[in-house]
Structures are given as C-alpha cells and as structure tokens.
C-alpha positions in Angstrom: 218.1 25.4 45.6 219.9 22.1 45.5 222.2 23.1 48.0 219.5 24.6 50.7 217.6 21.1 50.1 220.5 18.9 50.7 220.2 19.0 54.2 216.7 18.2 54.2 217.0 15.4 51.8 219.8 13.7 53.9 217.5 14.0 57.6 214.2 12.2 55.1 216.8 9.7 54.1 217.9 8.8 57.6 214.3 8.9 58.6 213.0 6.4 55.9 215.5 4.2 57.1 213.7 4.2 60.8 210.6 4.3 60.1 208.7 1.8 58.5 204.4 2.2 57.3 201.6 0.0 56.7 198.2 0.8 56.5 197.5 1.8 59.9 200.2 2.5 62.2 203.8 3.4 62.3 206.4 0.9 63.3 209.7 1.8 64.2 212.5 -0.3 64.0 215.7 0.2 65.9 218.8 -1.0 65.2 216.6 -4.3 64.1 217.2 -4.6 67.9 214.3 -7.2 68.2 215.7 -9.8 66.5 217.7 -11.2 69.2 217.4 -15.1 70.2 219.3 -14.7 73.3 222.3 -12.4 75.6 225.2 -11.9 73.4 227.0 -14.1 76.4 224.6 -16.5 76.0 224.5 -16.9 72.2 225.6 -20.4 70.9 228.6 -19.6 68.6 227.3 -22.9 67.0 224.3 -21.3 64.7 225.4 -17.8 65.2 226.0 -17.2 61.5 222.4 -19.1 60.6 220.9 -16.8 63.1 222.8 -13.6 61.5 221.9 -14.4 58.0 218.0 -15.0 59.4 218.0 -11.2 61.1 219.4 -10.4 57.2 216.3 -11.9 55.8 213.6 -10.6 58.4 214.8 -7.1 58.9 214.4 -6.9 54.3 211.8 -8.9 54.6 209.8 -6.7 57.1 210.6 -3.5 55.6 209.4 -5.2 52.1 206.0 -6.2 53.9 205.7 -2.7 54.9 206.3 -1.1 52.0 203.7 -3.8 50.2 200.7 -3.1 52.6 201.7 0.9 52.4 201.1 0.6 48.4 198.5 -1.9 48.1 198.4 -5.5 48.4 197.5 -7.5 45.4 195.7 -10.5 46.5 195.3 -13.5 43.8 193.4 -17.3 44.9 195.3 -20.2 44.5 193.9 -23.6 43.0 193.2 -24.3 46.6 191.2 -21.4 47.3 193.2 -19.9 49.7 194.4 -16.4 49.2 198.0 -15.2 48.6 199.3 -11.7 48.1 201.9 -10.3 46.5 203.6 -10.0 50.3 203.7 -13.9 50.6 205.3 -14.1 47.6 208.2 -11.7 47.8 209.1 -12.1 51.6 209.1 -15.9 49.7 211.8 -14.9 47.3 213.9 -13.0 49.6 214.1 -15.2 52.4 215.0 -18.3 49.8 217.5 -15.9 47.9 219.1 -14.8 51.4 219.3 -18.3 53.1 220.3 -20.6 50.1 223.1 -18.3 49.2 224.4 -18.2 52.6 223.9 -22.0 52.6 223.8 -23.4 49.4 223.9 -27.0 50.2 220.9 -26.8 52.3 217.6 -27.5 51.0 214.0 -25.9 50.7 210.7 -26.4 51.5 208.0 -23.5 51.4 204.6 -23.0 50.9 205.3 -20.6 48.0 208.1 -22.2 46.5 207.6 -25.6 44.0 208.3 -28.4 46.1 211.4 -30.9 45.1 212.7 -34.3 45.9 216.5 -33.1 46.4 215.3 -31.8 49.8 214.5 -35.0 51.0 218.5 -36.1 50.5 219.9 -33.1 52.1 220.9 -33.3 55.5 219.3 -29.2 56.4 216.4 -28.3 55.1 214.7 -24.8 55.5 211.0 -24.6 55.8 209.4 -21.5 55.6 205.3 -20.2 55.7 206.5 -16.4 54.7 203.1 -15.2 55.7 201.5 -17.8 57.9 197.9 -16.2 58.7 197.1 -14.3 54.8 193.4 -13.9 55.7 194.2 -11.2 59.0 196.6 -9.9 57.0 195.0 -8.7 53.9 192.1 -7.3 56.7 195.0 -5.7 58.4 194.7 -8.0 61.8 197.8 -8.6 63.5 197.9 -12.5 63.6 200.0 -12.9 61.0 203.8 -14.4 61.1 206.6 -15.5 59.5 207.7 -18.7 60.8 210.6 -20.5 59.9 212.8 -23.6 60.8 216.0 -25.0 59.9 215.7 -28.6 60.4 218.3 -30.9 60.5 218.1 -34.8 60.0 214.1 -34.5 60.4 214.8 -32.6 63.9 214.1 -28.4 64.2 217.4 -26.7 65.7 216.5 -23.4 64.7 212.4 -21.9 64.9 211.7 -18.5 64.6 208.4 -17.0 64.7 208.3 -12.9 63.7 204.9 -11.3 63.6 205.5 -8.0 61.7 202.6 -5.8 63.4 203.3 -6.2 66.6 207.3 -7.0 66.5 207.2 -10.4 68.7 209.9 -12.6 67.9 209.8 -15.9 69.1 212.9 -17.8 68.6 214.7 -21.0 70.0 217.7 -22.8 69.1 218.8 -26.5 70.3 220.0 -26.7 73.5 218.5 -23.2 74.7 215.5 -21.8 76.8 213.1 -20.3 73.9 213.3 -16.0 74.1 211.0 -13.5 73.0 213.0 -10.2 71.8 215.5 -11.8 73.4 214.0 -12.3 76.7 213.6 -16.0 78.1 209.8 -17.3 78.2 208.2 -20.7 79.3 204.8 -22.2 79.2 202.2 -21.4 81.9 203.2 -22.6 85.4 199.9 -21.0 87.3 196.4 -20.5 86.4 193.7 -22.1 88.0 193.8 -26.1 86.1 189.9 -25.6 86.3 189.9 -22.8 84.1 192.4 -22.5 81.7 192.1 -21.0 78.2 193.4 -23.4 75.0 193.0 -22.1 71.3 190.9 -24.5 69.6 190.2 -25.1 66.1 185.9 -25.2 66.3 185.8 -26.3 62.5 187.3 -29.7 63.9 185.1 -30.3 66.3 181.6 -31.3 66.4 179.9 -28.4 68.1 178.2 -30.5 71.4 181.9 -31.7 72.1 183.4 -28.2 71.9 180.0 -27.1 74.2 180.8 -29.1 76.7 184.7 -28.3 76.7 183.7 -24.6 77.3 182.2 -26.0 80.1 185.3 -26.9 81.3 187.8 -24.4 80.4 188.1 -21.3 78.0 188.2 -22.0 74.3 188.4 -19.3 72.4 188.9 -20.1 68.5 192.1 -20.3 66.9 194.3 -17.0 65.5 194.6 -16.4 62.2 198.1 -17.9 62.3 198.8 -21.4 63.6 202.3 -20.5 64.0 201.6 -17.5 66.0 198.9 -19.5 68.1 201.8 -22.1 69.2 203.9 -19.2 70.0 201.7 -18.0 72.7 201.8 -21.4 73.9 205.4 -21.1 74.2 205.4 -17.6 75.8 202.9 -18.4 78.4 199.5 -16.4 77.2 197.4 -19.6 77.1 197.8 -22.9 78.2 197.5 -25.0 74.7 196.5 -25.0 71.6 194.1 -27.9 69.3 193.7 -28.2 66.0 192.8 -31.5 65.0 192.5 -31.1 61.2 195.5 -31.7 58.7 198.2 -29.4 58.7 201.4 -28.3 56.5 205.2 -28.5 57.8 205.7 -25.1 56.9 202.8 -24.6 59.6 203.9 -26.0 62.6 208.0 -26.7 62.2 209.3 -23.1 63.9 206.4 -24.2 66.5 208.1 -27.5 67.6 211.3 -26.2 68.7 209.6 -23.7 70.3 207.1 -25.2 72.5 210.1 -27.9 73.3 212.5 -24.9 74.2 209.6 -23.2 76.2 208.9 -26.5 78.6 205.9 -27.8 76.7 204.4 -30.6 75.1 204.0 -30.4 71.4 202.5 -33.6 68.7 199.9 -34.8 66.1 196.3 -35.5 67.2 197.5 -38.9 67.9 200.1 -37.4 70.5 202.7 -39.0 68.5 206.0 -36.9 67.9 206.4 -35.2 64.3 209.2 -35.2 61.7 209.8 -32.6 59.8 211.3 -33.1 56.1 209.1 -35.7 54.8 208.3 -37.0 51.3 204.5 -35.6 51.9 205.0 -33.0 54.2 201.6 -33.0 55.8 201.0 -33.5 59.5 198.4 -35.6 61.4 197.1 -32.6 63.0 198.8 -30.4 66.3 198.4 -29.8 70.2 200.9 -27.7 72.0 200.1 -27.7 75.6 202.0 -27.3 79.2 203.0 -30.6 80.2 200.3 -30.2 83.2 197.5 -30.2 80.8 197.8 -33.8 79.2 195.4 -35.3 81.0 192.8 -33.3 80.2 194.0 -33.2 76.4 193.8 -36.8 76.4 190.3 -37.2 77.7 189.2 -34.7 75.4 190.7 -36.5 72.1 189.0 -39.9 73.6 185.4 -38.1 74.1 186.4 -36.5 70.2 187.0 -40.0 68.6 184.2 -41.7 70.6 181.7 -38.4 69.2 182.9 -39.1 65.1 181.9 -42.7 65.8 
C-alpha cells in the first residue's frame, strides 16, 4: 500500500506548497511572484540583498499567517486594551529572527518586540507593525498589513507594505518610483478637486467639522490599517489620508517612503516632516495627500484647531 500511495503523497506535498488557507478563501501563491519592488533591470543592486532577505521573511511569514487563521487564532488584550493574536506575535518572531541574522548590526524597533536603547545608536534600524490592522483581522476583513521599514540615519530607504488577503505589495526604495507587485504607481493626478475622497480618522474630529468637510469632499472613515490606508494614497485609490490623533513609528514608517516614492506629500498634523528612530517613537499625528490637495488640508487643520478652541 505504501508504494500505490507514494505518488499521491508526493502530488499533496507539491500542492501544500501552492496553496495556502485561511478561513474563507484560498490564496495561491506563485513562485512568491508578488513580492517584486521593481523590473529585474531596474532593481537597485544597492538593497538588493535587504530586499531578498525581506521576500524570505514575507513569503514564511504569510504562509505562517495562513496556517494561524486556518487553525484558530488565539486572541489575548494587552495592558493597553488592544488586541493581539497569536499571528502578530509569530510573523513578529520570524521577521526579527530572519532580518537581524541577515543583518546583525542593525537594530529593532516593533510593536511586539520590548523596545531598547541600543537602537537609537545604530546607524539602521528596522521597524516593523507585523500585523498593522488586528481588529479586521481577527473578523477576517482584509485591511490588514504588514508594514515594514528599514530606516537609516532617521530617513526610510526601504517601506514595504504586504496585505496577506488580498496580495498587494506596496514597496519603494530610495531613489525609485514606488511599485505595486512590481508595477510602478503614483498618487491621483485627476479626479474632480471638488469632489475628492480622503480617509479620515472621525474619532479625531469633532463631528460638525467633519459634517461640513463631507460637504466638501468624500470622507469615508479610516481602514482598519493605517499602513494600508497610506498605501492607497500612494497607489492612487484616494486622494489623502487624516488622522490627527497620536500615532506609533511602526505605524506610519513603510508609509513615508511610500507616499514620497509615489509623488505625494506625507507629515504630522503640524505638516512638519517626521523622523523615524526616536527615543519616544510616537508621532504628532499623519496626512498623506497629493501634492494638489494642500490647500485644502491646510484650511481644514486651521478650521480643526480654531473648533478645539
């Protein structure tokens, strides 16, 4: 019996190695084909063994994801009281194990990992959110990502932004037009400038501001992901994003490069520029936007602080 199975046992093997499940659908990978930054011709020989050991890290970290949401996630609440699952916490571990042994002297800053000081004397460090967007994921939405950024000297010159569920990834590298699967994207160009659609965070902003702002344009609320909401900035699909309230590093890093790469605009609430890598690695708050919508970003901040007067 052995022998008649063999066969059968070598075509499931090759099969499992395709074909990837999580709860609801089937997602194939091929030949981890999608996690391309750019044409081979194209590709800067400068990062291209960063870049290499990143596919690494996605392509075991996806399949880990997938396995994790196929068996059951385990969900705890942090002292916080945000969620995290058992899928934050290992795509953590292998993307840290993967990148620091490739690069040892570079240093780490995560939202799962214990932060350190030696970071902040290291002239890389890697900052990851290895599930950015935990509350669509445990509900199975697809607006979750894993974003990461190798920053060097306070400056991103590596972002990558992977959602899982739908197999988007968003990547840009210094010096290059951000690509998504590998094909080139910039911010919007067209839309009418009377009607255009920004993600806005409504939780930061007092609800007869954001009434009359829908006036104006169309503001749907935020994604589940930040990082994943700054991406579509990048790619095109809406013309900015707003969230005014405090956010992480591991947040928004991948999403500066991005935007930058893309032809956008991308700051704190105070449209001041952001450095990544610092001692308290918080940020003052983000907009990514095309470069066309400024104006109207910076009337609506004025109306915003004049309102929480």
């Amino acid at each position: 019996m052995k022998d008649l199975w063999a066969p059968f046992h070598t075509i499931l093997a090759h099969l499992t190695n395709i074909f990837r499940y999580d709860r609801n659908t089937l997602i194939v990978y091929e030949n981890a084909a999608i996690f391309t930054c750019s044409a081979p011709s194209r590709m800067t020989p400068m990062y291209s063994h960063e870049l290499d050991t990143i596919r690494l890290g996605l392509i075991q970290a996806s399949e880990r994801i997938n396995r994790i949401t196929y068996e059951g996630l385990k969900v705890q609440v942090k002292s916080d009281g945000s969620p995290v699952t058992n899928a934050d916490l290992e795509v953590n571990q292998i993307l840290q194990h993967v990148l620091l042994k490739a690069f040892p002297n570079d240093g780490w800053l995560s939202e799962e990992s214990p932060d350190d000081s030696p970071r902040l004397h290291t002239q890389r460090v890697w900052i990851l959110d290895p599930i950015d967007g935990t509350k669509p994921f445990i509900k199975s939405l697809p607006h979750y990502t894993i974003s990461l950024a190798l920053i060097d000297k306070g400056e991103p010159v590596i972002g990558v932004i992977f959602n899982p569920a739908t197999q988007e990834y968003f990547c840009a590298i210094q010096g290059q037009q951000a690509t998504l699967n590998g094909q080139p994207i910039h911010v919007r160009t067209t839309t009418d400038p009377s009607r255009r659609t920004f993600l806005v965070n409504p939780w930061q902003v007092k609800p007869p501001t954001l009434k009359a702002w829908r006036k104006e344009h169309h503001c749907p609320p935020l994604l589940g992901s930040i990082a994943y909401s700054i991406a579509l900035v990048a790619a095109g699909q809406v013309d900015g994003v707003i969230n005014t309230g405090p956010q992480n590093e591991w947040d928004i890093a991948a999403g500066l490069i991005l935007v930058h790469a893309a032809g956008g605009l991308i700051f704190d609430k105070s449209l001041k520029p952001i450095q990544c890598n610092q001692p308290i690695p918080s940020v003052n708050g983000i907009i990514a936007i095309r470069p066309d919508a400024l104006p109207t970003i910076q009337q609506w901040l004025t109306e915003t602080h004049a309102s929480d007067k």
